[in-house]
C-alpha positions as CSV (number, residue, x, y, z in Angstrom):
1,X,-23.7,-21.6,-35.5
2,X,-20.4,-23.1,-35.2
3,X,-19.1,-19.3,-36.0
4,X,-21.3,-17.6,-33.4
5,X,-19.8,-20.0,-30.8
6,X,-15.9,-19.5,-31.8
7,X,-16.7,-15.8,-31.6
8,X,-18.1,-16.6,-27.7
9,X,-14.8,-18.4,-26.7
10,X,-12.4,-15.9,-28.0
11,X,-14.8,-13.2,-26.4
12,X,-14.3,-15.1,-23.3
13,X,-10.9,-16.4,-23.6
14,X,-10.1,-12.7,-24.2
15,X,-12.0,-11.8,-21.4
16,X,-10.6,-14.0,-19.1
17,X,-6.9,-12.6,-20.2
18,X,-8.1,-9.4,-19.0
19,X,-9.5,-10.0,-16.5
20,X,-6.6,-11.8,-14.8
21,X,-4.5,-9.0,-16.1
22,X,-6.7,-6.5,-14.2
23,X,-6.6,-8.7,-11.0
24,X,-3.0,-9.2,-10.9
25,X,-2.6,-5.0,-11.1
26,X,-5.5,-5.0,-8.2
27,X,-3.2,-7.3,-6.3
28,X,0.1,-6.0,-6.7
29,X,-1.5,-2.6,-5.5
30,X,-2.8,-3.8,-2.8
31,X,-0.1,-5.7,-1.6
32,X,2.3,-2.2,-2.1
33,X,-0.7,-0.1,0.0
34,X,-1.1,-3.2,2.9
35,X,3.3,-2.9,2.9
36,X,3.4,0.7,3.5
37,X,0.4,0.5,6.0
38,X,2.5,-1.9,7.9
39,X,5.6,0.4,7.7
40,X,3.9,3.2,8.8
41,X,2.1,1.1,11.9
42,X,5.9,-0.3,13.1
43,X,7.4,3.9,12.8
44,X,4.3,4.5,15.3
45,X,4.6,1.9,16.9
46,X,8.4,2.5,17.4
47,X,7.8,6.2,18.0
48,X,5.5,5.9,20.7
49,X,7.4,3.8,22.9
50,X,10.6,6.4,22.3
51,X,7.9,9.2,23.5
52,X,7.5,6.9,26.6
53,X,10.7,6.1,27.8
54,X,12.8,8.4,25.4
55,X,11.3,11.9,25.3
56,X,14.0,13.9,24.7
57,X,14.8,11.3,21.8
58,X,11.8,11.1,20.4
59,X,11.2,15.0,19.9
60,X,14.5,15.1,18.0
61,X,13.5,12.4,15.7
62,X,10.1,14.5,15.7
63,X,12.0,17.7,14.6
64,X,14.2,16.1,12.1
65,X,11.3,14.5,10.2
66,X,9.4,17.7,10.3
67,X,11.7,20.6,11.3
68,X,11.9,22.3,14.1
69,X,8.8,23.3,15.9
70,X,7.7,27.1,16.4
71,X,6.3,27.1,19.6
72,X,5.2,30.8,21.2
């Protein structure tokens, strides 16, 4: 009996290991997608205020991130 229960609480203990292994991986992903998200919310942020009160600006900006646009 007392070896069936040492077997449960390394089982667990090593479950618990990988568990917070796993979590930690989960979080430090999630952190690095929230980040970006955040980035990418201040560029349109930033960008649509330059398309109001700085077109000319903001369709250079537009044409260097994505190269000049073929309009016919």
């Amino acid at each position: 009996m007392v070896r069936t229960v040492g077997g449960f609480a390394v089982l667990a203990v090593v479950a618990m290991l990988g568990f917070k292994l796993l979590m930690g991986l989960f979080g430090t992903l999630l952190g690095l997608l929230v980040t970006l998200l955040w980035w990418a919310f201040l560029g349109f942020v930033v960008y649509t205020l330059l398309k109001i009160f700085a077109p000319g600006l903001a369709q250079r900006i537009r044409d260097t991130i994505r190269g000049p646009s073929t309009t016919s």
